[in-house]
C-alpha positions in Angstrom: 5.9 -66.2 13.1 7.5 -63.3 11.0 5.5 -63.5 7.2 2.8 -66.1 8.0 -0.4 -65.9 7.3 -2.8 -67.1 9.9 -6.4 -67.1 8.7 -8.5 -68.0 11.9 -12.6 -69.0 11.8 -13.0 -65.9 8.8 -16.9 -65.0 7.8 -17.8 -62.7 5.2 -21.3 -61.4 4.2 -22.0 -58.9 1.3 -24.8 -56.6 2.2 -27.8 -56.3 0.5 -28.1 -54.2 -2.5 -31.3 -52.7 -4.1 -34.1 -56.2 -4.3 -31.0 -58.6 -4.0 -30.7 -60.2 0.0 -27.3 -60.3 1.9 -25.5 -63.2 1.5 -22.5 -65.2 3.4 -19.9 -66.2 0.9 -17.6 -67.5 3.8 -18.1 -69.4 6.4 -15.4 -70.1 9.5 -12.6 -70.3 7.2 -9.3 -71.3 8.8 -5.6 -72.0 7.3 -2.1 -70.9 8.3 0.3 -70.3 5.3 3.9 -70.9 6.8 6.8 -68.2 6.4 8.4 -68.7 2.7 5.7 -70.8 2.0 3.2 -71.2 -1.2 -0.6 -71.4 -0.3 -3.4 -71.8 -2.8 -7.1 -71.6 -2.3 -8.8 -73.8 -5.2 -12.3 -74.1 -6.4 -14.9 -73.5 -8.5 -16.5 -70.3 -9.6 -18.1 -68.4 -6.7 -17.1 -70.7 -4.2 -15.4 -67.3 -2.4 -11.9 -67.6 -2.8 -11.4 -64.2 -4.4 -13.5 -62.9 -1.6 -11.0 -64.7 0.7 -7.9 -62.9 -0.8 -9.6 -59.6 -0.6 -10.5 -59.7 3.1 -6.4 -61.0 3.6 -5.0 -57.9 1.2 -8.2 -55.6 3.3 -10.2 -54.7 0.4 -13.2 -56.2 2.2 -13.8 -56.2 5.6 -14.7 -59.1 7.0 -17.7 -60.4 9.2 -15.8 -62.1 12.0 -12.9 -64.2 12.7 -9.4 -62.9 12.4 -6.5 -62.8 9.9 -3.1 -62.1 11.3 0.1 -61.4 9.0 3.2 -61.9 10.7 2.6 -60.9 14.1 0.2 -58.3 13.4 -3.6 -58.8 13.7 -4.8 -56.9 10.3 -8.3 -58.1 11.0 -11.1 -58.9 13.5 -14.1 -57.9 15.6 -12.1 -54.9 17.0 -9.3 -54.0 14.2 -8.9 -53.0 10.5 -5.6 -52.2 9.1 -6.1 -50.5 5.8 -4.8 -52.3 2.6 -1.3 -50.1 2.3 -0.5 -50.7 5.8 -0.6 -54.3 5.4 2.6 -55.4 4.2 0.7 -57.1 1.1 2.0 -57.4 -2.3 -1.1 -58.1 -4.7 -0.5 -59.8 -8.5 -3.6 -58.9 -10.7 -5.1 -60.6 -13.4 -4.8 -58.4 -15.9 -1.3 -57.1 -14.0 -2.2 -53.2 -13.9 0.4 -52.1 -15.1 0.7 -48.2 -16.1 1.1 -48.2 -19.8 2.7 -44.6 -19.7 5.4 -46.1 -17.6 8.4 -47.8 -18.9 9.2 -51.4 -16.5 11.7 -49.9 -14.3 9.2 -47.1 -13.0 6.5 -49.6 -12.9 8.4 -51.7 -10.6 9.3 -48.9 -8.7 6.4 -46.8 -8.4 5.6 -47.9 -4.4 9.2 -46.8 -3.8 8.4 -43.3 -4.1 9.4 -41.6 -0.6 12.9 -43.8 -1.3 16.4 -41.7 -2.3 16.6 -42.2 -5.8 20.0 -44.7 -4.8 18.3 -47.2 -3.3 15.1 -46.8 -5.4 17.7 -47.9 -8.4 19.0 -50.4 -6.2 15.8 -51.9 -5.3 14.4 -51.8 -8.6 17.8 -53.4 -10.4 17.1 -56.0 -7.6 14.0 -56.8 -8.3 14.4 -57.3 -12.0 17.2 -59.0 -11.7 14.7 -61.6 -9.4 12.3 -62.1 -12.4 14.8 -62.2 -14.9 14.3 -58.7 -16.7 17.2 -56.7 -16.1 18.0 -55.4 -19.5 13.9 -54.5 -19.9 14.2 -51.8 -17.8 13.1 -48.9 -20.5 10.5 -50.9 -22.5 6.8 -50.2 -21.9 4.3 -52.7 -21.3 2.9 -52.7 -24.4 6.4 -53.9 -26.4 6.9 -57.2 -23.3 4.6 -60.2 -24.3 1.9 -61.5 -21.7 4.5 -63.7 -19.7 6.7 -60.9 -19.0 4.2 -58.3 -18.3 3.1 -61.0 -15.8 6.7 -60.9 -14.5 7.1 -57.2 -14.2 3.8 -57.2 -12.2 5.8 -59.9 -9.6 8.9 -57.3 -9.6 6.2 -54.6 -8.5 4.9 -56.9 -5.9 8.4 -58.1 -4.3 10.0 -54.3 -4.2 8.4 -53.1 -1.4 9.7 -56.7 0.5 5.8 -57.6 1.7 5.2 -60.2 4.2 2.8 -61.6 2.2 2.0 -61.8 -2.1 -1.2 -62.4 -3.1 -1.9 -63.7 -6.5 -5.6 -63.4 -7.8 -5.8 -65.7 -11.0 -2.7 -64.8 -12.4 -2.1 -66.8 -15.4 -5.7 -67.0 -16.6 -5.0 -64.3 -19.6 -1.8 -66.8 -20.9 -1.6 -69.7 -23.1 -1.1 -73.2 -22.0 2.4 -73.0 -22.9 3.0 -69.7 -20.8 1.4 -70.7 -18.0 3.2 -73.6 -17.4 6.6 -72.2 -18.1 5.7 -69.0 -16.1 4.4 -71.5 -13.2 7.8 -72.8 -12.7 9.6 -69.8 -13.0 6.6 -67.6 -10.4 7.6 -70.8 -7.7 11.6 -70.5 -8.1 11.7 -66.7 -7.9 9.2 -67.0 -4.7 11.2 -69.2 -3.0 14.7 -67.6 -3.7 12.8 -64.2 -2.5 12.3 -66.5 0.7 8.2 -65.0 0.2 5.3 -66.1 1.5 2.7 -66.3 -0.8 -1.3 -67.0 -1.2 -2.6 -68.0 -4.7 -6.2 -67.9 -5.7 -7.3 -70.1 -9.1 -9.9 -72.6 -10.6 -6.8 -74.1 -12.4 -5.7 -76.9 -10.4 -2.7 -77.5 -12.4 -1.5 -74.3 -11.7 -2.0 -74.9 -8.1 -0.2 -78.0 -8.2 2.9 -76.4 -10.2 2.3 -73.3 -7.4 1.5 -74.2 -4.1 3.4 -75.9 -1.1 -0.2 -76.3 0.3 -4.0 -76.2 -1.1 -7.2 -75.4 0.1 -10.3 -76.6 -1.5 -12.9 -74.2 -1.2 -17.1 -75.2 -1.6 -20.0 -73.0 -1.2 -17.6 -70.3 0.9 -16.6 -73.6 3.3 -12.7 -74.8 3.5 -13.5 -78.5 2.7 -9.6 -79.4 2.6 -6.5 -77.9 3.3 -3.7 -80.4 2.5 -0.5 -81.4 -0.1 -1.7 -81.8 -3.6 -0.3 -85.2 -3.2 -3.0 -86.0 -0.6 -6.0 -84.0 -2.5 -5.2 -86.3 -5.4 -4.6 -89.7 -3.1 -6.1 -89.2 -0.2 -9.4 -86.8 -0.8 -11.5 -86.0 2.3 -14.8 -86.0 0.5 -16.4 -86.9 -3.0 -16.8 -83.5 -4.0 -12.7 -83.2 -3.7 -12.1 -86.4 -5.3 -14.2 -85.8 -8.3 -13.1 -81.8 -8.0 -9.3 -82.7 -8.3 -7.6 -84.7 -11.4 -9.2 -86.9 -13.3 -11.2 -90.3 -12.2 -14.3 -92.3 -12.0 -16.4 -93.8 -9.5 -16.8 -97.9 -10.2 -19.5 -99.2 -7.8 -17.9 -102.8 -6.1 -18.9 -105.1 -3.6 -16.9 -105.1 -0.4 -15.8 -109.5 -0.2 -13.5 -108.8 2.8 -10.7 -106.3 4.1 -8.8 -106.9 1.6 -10.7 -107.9 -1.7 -13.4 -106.3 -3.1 -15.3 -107.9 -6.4 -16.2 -105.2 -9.3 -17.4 -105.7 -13.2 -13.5 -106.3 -14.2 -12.8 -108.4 -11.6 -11.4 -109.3 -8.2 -9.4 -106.3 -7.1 -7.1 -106.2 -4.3 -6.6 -103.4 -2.1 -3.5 -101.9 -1.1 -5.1 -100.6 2.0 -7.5 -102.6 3.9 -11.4 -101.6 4.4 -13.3 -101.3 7.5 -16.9 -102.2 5.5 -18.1 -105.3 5.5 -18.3 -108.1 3.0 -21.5 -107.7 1.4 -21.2 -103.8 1.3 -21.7 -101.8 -1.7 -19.4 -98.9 -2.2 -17.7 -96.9 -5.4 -13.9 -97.1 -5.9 -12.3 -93.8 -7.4 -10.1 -94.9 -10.1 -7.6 -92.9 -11.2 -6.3 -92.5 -14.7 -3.0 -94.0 -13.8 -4.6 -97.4 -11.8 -5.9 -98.5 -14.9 -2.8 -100.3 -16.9 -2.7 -101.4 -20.1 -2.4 -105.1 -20.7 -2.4 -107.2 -24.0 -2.4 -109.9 -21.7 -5.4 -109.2 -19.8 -8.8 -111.1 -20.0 -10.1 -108.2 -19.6 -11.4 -105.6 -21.8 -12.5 -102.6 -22.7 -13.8 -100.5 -25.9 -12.0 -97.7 -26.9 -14.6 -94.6 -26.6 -12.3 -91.6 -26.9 -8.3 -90.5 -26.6 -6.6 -87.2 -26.1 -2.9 -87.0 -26.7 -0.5 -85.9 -24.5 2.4 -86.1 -26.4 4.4 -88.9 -24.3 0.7 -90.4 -23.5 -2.6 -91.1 -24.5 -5.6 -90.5 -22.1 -8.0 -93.0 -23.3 -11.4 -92.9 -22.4 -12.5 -96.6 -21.8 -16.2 -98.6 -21.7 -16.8 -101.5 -19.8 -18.9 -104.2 -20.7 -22.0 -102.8 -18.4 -21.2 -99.3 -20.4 -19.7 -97.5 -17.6 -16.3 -95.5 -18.3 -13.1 -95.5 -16.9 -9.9 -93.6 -17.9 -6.1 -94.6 -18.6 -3.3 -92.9 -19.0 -0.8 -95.0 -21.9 2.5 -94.6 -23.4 1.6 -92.6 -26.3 3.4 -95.4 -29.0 0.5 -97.9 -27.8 -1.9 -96.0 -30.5 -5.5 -97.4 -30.4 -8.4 -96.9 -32.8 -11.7 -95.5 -31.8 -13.7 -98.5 -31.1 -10.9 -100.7 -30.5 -10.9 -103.4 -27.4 -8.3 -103.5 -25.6 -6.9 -105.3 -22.4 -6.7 -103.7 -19.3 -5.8 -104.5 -15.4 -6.3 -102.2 -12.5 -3.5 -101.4 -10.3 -4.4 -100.1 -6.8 -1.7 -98.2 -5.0 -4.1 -95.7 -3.2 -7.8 -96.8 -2.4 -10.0 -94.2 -2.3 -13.9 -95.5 -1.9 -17.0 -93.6 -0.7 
């Protein structure tokens, strides 16, 4: 398919250098990132996903498997396509940008072998894109981070790759920024009609990002999915205590649909396969736990963050375990302070 990215059973050693061993930092990796789709790989430091993006842009050659962009093998046992030949667009973290050039001959410094027409044509194009048209004969230094950031994305899209990569690109901006800048990265990627691969340890950014996410451990893919499904439906532990925010409440399995835990007789939304008896931990997410003045049950207020239109409340139970909520931010409890709670289970998650 023209501008995939197909990423096919992908290994990757670094040799050994002076005392230190080889090691593998990948291990049979496999994902496809549709045409004028958003991909992210996600996960902790030096779990490999940098690694990962620099075998796809060829700035490492990889151990074995394959990577084919569009319908072009740019990688295996038998073939190397060198970076510039790739049809790769890479956003940097720190953008490298020239500070001697002004934006438009940043943005148009791969257009070099163009007539100067359509180099002006390509280059008002791009700004246009990212919303910097009249920046054009500023320098770097006089554009705050956020639009440094977006003059390193009209670099990326002039050339028209198949494929942009972004290696932590919001990492150097403020909350703020990075949120804002999120939203506006996704819209100008999707009217480019670009296909896209994101690396970052933020999964917020991935979530604001990505069409689809992979979860990365060790130099393994342990998920590839939604971020609806990484949050609700987690294939392992590690993902479910990796992504958002919950706890693990050990219960008691009573039937297929009941289990018995510390506040309560919980129902489940979706019915178990373990048996009554069974002893297994329920991930609780911030938002199953509801407030409730009229709940028997409660719970000592341990610590809060506000959110502006909520409170995250960290919660103790009676056996001194913790669990999280998420209330309206006008429900403003002390430190210390019991209140009631319920737990409302729309996705069951338990390991």
């Amino acid at each position: 398919m023209p501008n995939s990215l197909v990423v096919s059973q992908l290994t990757h050693r670094y040799p050994p250098r002076g005392r230190e061993p080889s090691r593998d930092t990948l291990h049979g990796v496999s994902f496809t990132v549709e045409a004028g789709r958003v991909g992210c790989l996600l996960g902790p430091s030096g779990c490999g996903k940098t690694t990962l993006l620099r075998c796809v842009a060829g700035l490492e050659r990889i151990g074995g498997g394959s990577i084919r962009i569009g319908e072009r093998v740019v990688a295996d046992g038998r073939t190397y396509i060198d970076p510039e030949y790739r049809g790769v667009g890479v956003v940097f973290q720190d953008y490298a940008l020239f500070p001697h050039l002004n934006v438009r001959d940043n943005v148009g410094f791969g257009l070099a072998k163009l007539a100067r027409a359509e180099r002006d044509k390509r280059v008002d194009e791009a700004l246009s894109l990212v919303h910097l048209r009249d920046a054009g004969h500023t320098y770097p230094h006089e554009l705050s981070g956020g639009q440094q950031q977006r003059v390193a994305l009209a670099r990326a899209l002039v050339v028209k790759p198949q494929l942009v990569l972004f290696d932590e690109p919001f990492s150097n901006l403020d909350i703020e920024t990075r949120q804002r800048l999120s939203a506006e990265v996704r819209a100008t990627l999707l009217e480019a009609n670009a296909t896209a691969l994101l690396v970052t340890h933020d999964q917020y950014e991935a979530f604001a990002l990505a069409d689809e996410i992979g979860v990365l451990r060790d130099g393994a893919l342990v998920q590839w999915d939604t971020a609806y499904n990484l949050y609700h439906k987690p294939a392992s532990r590690f993902i479910a205590d990796f992504v958002g925010e919950g706890v693990f409440l050990p219960v008691t399995v009573i039937d297929a649909n009941h289990v018995e835990s510390e506040i309560g007789e919980l129902k489940l939304s979706t019915p178990t396969t373990r048996n009554g008896g069974e002893r297994i931990d329920l991930l609780l997410r911030p938002d199953d736990v509801v407030h409730d003045d009229a709940s028997p049950t409660t719970a000592k207020v341990l610590a809060r963050a506000f959110r502006g239109a909520e409170f995250l409340y960290t919660l103790e139970l009676p056996s001194g375990r913790s669990v999280l909520a998420l209330v309206p931010s006008h429900h403003n409890h002390r430190i210390g302070e019991a209140i009631g709670i319920r737990v409302e289970l729309d996705h069951v998650v338990a390991f």
